[in-house]
PATI-647676 format. One record per residue: x, y, z of N, C-alpha, C, O in turn. Coordinates in steps of 0.02 Angstrom, whole numbers, plus 50000, padded with zeros to 5 digits. Layout:
# residues N
XYZXYZXYZXYZ ...
END
This chain:
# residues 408
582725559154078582085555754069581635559554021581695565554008 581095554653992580805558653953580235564553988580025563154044 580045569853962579485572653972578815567853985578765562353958 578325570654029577645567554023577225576054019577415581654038 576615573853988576215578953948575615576754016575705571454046 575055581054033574595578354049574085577953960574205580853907 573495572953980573525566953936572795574453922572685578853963 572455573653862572305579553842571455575853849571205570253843 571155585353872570505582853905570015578953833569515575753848 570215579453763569795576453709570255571753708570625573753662 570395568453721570655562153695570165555653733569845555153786 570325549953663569685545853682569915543953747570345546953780 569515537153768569525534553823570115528853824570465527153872 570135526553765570705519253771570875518653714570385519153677 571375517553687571615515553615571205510253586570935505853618 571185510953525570855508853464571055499953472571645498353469 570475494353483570765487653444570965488653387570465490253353 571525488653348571665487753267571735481553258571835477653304 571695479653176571675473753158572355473153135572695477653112 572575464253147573075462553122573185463953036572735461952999 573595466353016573795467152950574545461752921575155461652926 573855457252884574395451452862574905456152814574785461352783 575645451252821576175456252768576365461952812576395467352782 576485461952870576535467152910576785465552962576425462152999 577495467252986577805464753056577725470053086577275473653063 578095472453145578105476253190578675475353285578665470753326 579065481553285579505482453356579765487853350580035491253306 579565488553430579905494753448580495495353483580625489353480 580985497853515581495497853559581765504053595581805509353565 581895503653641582335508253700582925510653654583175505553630 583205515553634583785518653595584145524853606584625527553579 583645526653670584095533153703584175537753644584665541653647 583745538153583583895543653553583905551453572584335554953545 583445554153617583605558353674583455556453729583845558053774 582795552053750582725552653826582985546953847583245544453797 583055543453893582915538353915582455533553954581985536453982 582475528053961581875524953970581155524453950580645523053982 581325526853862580605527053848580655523953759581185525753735 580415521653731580095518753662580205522353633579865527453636 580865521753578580725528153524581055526753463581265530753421 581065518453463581305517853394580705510853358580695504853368 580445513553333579695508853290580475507153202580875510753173 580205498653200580425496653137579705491653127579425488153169 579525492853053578765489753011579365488652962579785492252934 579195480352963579525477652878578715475452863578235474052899 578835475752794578195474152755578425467652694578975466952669 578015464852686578065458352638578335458552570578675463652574 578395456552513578785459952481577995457652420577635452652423 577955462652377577395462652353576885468652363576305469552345 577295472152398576885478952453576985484752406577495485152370 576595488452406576495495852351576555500952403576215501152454 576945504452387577295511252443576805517052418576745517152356 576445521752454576485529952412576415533852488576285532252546 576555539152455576825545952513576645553652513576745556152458 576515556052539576365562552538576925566652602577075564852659 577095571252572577485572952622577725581852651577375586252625 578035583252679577785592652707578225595452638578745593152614 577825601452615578125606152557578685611552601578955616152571 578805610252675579205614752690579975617352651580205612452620 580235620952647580915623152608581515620052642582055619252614 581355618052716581915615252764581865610552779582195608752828 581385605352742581185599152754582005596352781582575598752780 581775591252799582145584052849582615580952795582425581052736 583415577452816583605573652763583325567552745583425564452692 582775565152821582305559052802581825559152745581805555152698 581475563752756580805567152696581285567152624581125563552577 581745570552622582285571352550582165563452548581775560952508 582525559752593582725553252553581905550852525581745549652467 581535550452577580965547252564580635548852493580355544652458 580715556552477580485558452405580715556752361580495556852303 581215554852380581655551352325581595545052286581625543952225 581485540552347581205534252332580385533952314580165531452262 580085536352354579355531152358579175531052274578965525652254 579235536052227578935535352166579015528052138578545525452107 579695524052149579735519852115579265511652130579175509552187 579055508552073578955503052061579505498652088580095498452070 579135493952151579595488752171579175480652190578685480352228 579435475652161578965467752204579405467152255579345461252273 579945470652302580185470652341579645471852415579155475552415 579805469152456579675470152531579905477252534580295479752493 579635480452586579795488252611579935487252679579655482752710 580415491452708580445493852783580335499852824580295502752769 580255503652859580125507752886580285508752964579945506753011 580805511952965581195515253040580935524253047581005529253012 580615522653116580365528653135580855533153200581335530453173 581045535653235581275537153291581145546353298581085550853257 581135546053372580665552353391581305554353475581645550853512 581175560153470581655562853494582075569553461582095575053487 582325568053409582735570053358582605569853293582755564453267 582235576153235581975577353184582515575453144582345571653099 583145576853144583645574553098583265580853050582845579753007 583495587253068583235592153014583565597153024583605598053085 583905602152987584675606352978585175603753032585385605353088 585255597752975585975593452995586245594852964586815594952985 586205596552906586705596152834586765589552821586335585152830 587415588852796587625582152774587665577352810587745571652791 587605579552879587875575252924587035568552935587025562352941 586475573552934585945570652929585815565652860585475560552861 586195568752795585935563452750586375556852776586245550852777 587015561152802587535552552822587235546752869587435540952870 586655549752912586325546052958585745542152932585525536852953 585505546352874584775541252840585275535552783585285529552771 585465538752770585995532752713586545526352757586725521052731 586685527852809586925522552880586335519952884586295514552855 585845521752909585035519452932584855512452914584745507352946 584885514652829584635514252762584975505752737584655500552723 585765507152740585965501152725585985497052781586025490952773 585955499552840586065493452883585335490752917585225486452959 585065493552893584325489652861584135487052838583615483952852 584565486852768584755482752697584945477952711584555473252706 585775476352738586005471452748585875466552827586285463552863 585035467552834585055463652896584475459752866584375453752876 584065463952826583535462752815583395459152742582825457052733 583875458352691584005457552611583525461652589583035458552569 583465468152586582895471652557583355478052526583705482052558 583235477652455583715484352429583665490552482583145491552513 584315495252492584155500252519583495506252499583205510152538 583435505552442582865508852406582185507152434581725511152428 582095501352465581475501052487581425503352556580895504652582 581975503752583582215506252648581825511752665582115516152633 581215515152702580975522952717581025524352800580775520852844 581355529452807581595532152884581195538052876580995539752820 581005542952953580505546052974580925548453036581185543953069 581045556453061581405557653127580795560453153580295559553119 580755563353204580295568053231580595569753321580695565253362 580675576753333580965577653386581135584653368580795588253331 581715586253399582235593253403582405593753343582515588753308 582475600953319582705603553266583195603753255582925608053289 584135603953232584435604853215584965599953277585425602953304 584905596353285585465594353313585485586153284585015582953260 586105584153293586605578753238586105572753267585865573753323 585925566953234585265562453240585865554453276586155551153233 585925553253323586435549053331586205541853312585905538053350 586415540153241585885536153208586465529353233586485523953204 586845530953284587235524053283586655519053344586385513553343 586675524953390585965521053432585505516553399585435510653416 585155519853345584685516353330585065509653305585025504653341 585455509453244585875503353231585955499753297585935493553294 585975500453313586385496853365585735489253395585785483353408 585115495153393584585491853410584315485453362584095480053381 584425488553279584225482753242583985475353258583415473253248 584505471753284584575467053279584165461953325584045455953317 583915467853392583395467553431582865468753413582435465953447 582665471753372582135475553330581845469253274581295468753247 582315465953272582145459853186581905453553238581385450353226 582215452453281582165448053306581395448553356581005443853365 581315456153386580335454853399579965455153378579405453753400 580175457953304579435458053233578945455453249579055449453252 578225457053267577575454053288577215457553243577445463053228 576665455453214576155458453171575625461353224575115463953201 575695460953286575235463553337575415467353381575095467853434 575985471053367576315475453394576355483053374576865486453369 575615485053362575385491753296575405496853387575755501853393 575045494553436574845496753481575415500753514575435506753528 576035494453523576835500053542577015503353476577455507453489 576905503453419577115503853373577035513353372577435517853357 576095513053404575865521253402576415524753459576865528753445 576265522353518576675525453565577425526153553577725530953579 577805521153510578535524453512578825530753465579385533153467 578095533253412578135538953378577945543653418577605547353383 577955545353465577555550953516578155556553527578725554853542 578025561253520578405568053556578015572253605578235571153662 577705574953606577445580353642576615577553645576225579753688 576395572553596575725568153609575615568253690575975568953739 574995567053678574875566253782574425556553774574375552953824 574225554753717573885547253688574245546853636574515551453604 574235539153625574385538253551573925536753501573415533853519 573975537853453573285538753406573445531953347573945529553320 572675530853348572685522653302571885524453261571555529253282 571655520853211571025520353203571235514453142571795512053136 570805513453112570565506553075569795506953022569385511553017 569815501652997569305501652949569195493752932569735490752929 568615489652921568785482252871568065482952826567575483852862 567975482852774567655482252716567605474652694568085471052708 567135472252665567175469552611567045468552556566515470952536 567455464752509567235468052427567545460952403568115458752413 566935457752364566985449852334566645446452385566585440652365 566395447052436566575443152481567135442152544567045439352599 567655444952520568235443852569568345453652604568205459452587 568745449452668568635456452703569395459352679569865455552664 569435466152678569975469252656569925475352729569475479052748 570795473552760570735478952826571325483052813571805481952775 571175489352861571585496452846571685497252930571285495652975 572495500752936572465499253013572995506753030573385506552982 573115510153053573535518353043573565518453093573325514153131 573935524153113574395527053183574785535053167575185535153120 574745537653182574885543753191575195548153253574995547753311 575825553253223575725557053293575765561753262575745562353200 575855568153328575745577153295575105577753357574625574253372 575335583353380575475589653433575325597853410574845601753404 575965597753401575935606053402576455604953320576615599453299 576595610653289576745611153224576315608053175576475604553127 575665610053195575315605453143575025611453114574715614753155 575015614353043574545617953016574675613052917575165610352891 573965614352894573835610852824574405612352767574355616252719 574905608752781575325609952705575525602352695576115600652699 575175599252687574935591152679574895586552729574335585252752 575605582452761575335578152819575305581952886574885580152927 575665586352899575665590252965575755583953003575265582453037 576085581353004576245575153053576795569853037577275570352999 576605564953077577055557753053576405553953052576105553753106 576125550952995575685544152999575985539252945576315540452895 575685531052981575745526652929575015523552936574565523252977 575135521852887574345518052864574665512552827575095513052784 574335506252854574365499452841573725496052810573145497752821 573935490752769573205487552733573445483052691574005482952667 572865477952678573105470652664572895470352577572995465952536 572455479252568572405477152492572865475752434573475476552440 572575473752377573085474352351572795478152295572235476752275 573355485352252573035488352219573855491852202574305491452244 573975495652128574665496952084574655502852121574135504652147 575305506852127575405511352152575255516752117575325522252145 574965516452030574695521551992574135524352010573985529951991 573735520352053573255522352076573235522252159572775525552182 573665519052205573425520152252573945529052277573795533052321 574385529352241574525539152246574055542752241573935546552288 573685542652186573205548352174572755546552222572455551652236 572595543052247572075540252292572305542252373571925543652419 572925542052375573165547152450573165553052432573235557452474 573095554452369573395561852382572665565852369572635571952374 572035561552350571645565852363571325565352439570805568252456 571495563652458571065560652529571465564752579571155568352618 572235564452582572715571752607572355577752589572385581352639 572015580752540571805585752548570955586852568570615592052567 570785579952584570305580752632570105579852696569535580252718 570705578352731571065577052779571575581752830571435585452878 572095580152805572675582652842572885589052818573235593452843 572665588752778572825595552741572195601552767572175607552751 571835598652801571115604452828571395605152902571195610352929 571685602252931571875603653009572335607453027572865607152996 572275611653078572775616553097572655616553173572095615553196 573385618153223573445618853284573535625153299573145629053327 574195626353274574495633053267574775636853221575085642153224 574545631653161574845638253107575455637953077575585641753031 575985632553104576525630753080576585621753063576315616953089 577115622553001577225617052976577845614052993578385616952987 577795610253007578585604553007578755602352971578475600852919 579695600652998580365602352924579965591352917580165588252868 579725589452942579625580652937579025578852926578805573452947 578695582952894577925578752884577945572952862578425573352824 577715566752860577715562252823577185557452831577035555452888 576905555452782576205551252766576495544752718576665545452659 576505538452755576795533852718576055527552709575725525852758 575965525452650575355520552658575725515652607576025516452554 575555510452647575925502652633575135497152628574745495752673 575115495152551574605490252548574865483452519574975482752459 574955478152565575265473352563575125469752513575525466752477 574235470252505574225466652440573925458152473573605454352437 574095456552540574195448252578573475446952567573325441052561 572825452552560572055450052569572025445552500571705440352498 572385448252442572245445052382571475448352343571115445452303 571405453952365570705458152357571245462752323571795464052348 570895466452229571115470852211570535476052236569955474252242 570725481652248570255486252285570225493052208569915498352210 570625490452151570605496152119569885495752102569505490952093 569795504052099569035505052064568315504852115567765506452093 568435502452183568045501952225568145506952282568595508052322 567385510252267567265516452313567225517052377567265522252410 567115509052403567025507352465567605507252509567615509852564 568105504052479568825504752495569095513052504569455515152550 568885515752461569055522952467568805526252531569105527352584 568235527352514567765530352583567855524552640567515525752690 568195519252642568735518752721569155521152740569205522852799 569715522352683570205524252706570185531952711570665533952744 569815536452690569435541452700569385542852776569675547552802 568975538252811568805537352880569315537452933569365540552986 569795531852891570375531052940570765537552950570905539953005 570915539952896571345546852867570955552252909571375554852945 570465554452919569925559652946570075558053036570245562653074 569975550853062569965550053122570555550753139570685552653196 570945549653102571695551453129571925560153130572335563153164 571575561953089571865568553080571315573253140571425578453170 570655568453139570335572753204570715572853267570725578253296 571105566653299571435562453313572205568853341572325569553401 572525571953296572935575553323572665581953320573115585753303 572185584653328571935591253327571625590053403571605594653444 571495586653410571185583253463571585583353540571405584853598 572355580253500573015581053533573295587653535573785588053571 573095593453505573285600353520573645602253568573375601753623 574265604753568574665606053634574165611453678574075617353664 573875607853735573735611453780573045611353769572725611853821 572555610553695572225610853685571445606353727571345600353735 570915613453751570185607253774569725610253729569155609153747 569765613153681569135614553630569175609753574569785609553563 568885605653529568945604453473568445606453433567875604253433 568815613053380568375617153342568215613753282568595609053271 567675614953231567405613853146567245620353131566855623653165 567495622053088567675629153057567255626452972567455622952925 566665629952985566235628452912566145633752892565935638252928 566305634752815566095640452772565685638352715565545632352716 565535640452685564995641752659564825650152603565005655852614 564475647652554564385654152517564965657252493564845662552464 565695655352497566015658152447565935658652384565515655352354 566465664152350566465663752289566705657052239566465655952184 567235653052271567445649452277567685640752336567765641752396 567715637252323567955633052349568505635352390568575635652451 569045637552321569625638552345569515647152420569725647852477 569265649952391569285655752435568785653752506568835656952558 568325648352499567895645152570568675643752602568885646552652 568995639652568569745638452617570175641752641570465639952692 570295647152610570455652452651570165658252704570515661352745 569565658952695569305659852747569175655752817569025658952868 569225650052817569225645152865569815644652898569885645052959 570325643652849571035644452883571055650352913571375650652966 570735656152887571055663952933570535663052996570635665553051 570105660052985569665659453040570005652753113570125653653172 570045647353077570625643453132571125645253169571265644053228 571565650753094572315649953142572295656853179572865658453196 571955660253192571655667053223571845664253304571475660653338 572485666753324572405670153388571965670753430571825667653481 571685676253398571135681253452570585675253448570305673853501 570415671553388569835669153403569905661453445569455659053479 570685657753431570885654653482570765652253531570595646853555 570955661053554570985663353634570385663853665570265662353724 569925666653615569105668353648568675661353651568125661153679 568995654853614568715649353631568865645953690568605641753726 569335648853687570075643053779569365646353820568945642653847 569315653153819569075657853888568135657953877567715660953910 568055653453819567375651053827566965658653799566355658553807 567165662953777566875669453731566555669853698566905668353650 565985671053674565785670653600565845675653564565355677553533 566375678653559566725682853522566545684353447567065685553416 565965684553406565955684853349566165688253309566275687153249 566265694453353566455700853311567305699453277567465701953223 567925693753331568425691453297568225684953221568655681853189 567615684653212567725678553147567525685153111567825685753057 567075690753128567065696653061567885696253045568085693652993 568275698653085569275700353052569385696953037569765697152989 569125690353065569775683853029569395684952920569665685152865 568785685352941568645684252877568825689952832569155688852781 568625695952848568905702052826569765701652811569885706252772 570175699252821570725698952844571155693952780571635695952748 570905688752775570965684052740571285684652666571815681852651 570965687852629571275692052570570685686752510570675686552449 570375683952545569665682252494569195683552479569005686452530 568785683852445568115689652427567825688552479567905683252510 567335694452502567095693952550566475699652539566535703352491 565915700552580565525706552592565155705552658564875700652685 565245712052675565115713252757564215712652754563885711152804 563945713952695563285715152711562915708952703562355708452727 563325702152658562925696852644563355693052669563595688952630 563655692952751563795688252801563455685552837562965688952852 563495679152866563005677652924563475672752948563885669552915 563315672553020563835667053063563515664653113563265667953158 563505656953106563245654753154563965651353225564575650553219 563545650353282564065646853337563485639553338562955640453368 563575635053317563125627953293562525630553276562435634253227 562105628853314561365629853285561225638053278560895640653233 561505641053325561495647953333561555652553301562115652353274 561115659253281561155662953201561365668953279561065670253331 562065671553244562445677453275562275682253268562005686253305 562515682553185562495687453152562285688553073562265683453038 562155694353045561785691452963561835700552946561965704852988 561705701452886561635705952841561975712352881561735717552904 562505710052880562955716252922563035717852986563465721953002 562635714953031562385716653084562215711153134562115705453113 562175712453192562145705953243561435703753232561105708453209 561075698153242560595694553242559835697353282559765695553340 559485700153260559055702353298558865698053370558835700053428 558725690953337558635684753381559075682153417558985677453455 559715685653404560435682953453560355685753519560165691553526 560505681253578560605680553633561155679453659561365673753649 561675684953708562495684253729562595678653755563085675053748 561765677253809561845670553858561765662953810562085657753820 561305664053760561445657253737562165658453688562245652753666 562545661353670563095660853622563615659553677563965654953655 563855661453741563975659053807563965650953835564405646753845 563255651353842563015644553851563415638153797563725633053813 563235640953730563615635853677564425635653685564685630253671 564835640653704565495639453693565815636153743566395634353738 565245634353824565645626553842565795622153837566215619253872 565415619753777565465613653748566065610253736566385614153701 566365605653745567275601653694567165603253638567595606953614 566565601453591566575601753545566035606153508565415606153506 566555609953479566075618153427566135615953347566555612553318 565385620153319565635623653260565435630453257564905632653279 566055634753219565905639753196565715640453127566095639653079 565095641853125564975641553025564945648352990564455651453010 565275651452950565045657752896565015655652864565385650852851 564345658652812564205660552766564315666152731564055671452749 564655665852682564775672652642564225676252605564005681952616 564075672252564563245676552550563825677552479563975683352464 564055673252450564315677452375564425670352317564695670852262 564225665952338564495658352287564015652452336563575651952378 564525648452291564395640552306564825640652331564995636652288 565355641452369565975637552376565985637252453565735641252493 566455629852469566345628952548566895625652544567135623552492 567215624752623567705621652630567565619952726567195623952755 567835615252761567675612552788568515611852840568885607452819 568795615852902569225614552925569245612352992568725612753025 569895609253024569725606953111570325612453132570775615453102 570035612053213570575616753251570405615653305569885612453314 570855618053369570835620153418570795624853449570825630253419 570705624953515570815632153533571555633653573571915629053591 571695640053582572495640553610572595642853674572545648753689 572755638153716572875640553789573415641353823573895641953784 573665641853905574235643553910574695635953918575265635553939 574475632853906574555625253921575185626253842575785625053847 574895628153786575145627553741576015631753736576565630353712 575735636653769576205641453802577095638353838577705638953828 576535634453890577165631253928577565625153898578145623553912 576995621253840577425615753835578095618353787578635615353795 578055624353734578455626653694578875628653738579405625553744 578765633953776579205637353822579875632653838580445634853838 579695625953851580295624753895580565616653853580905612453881 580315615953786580215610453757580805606953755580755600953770 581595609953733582275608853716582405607953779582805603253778 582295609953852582595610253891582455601653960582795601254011 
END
């Protein structure tokens, strides 16, 4: 049977209404890919007319799914797209045996569906290295074509789940001309989530219609304002994958409109708050703000040494206000820095400043603030303009146990 997680103390109250996305089917199915009795094979065919783009993990051991997927998405197609997800099993140091399972996947996807194998995109997520028994999923197809519902986004979140304790959805509808143009996503990711682009599995759905010359650059800046800022623990997975499918069915070109952007912006952000949120084990949800770098680029690294910090973690689980660990993380970092033109706040709260703890700082109110679910920690460097803006959690033993015994 499968694992159950208890369901995590930040998570919302009830899943997201999403909107139907015309050009957009949807089913899930039972496939015993490892557990049994539980949802773990999601198939999305999309209309044919649909513009694919992708972002996906820079790991060195990436997935033979991610390989194939990089392979394809660049290309120009008026073809329909498909998309087979299954969770359980990453399908990642398989060797060959894993590309033999996405290329099986792939055509017998093809030939059920008349859709070149090229438009074909598969996604594993699960256990590391063991053989992906992609005959299961086949097997399911045919059950899978036959419940296609465009209102089926809701099982769609839950059958991507691994170690999730909710399934995560959010949405957006704009309009531009007059007519409404909607955006509708799902996501999972847990634990292995640190910023080396999607840190996850998401898809994002939408009825605009807009060339794939532009809607790439248009994920890929919004990934680095996004998914690329969140961290759990500091590690990346061999399967990241960020797939966005715009059907094009609203008949709204969205190129060139800012409004469209700063939705899917929204959607992209709530989702990625969304699995930080989901943190294995995780009840803090941190905002890690810097400020006063020398740089942009170096505000981001200080934030990251400040997130993926252990010690400072740990001093959030146990409710600490530990300031003296964001001095190391920042010191530590390998970005400019000066001890004498620091200052750090815990939200409204001035800690610390010009080297030294805060004349006006109080242990009990810096105490008082770190019960909160939700923190920010802000530095200021005191040396630039540059800022950068990250999410995190904190690390408890919860996180501990679910790794501990995860394979077993």
């Amino acid at each position: 049977m499968a694992k159950t997680y208890q369901r995590s103390p930040l998570a919302p109250d009830t899943f997201p209404d999403l909107p139907v996305i015309d050009g957009l089917r949807l089913a899930t199915a039972e496939a015993g890919v490892r557990y049994a009795g539980r949802r773990d094979v999601l198939l999305a065919v999309l209309s044919p007319g649909t513009t694919m783009a992708g972002v996906f993990t820079r790991s060195a051991t990436r997935s033979a799914n991610v390989l194939d997927c990089q392979a394809k998405i660049g290309a120009d197609s008026d073809a329909g797209a498909a998309i087979v997800v299954n969770s359980g099993n990453s399908n990642a140091f398989t060797g060959k045996a894993g590309d033999g399972s996405v290329a099986a996947i792939c055509q017998a996807v093809a030939e059920r569906t008349g859709l070149p194998a090229s438009r074909v995109f598969t996604s594993s997520t699960g256990v590391i290295g063991e053989r992906l028994p992609h005959d299961r999923i086949i097997a399911k197809l045919d059950a899978l074509l036959g419940a296609l519902d465009p209102a089926k986004i809701d099982e769609a979140a839950q059958a991507i789940m691994t170690t999730d304790t909710f399934p995560k959805g959010a949405s957006a509808t704009v309009e531009i001309g007059g007519k409404p143009v909607r955006i509708a996503g799902i996501a999972k990711g847990s634990g292995m989530i640190a910023p080396d682009m999607a840190t996850m599995l998401v898809y994002i759905f939408t009825d605009a219609r807009i060339a794939r010359a532009d809607l790439q650059p248009m994920l890929n800046r919004l990934t680095d304002l996004t998914f690329n800022n969140i961290t759990v623990d500091s590690d990346t997975s061999t399967s990241d994958t960020l797939l966005l499918a715009a059907t094009g069915a609203s008949g709204v070109d969205v190129t060139g409109h800012a409004v469209f952007e700063d939705a899917l912006h929204a959607v992209m952000l709530d989702l990625a708050h969304q699995v930080v949120k989901d943190g294995e084990g995780a009840t803090k949800f941190v905002t890690v703000r810097v400020t006063g770098a020398a740089s942009d680029a170096d505000a981001r690294v200080h934030a990251l040494s400040i997130a993926n910090s252990p010690l400072i973690k740990t001093a959030i689980a146990g409710e600490d206000p530990n300031w003296g660990r964001v001095v190391m993380a920042i010191g530590k970092s390998g970005a400019a820095a000066d001890r004498d033109t620091l200052s750090i706040r815990f939200g409204d709260i001035l800690v610390a400043e010009n080297g030294w703890v805060a004349e006006s700082y109080k242990e009990a109110d810096g105490a008082a603030y770190m019960k909160n679910q939700s923190l920010t920690i802000h530095a200021d460097i005191g040396l630039g303009q540059g800022q950068a803006t990250v999410w995190t959690c904190d690390l408890t033993h919860g996180y501990i146990s679910i790794n501990a015994d995860y394979r077993s």
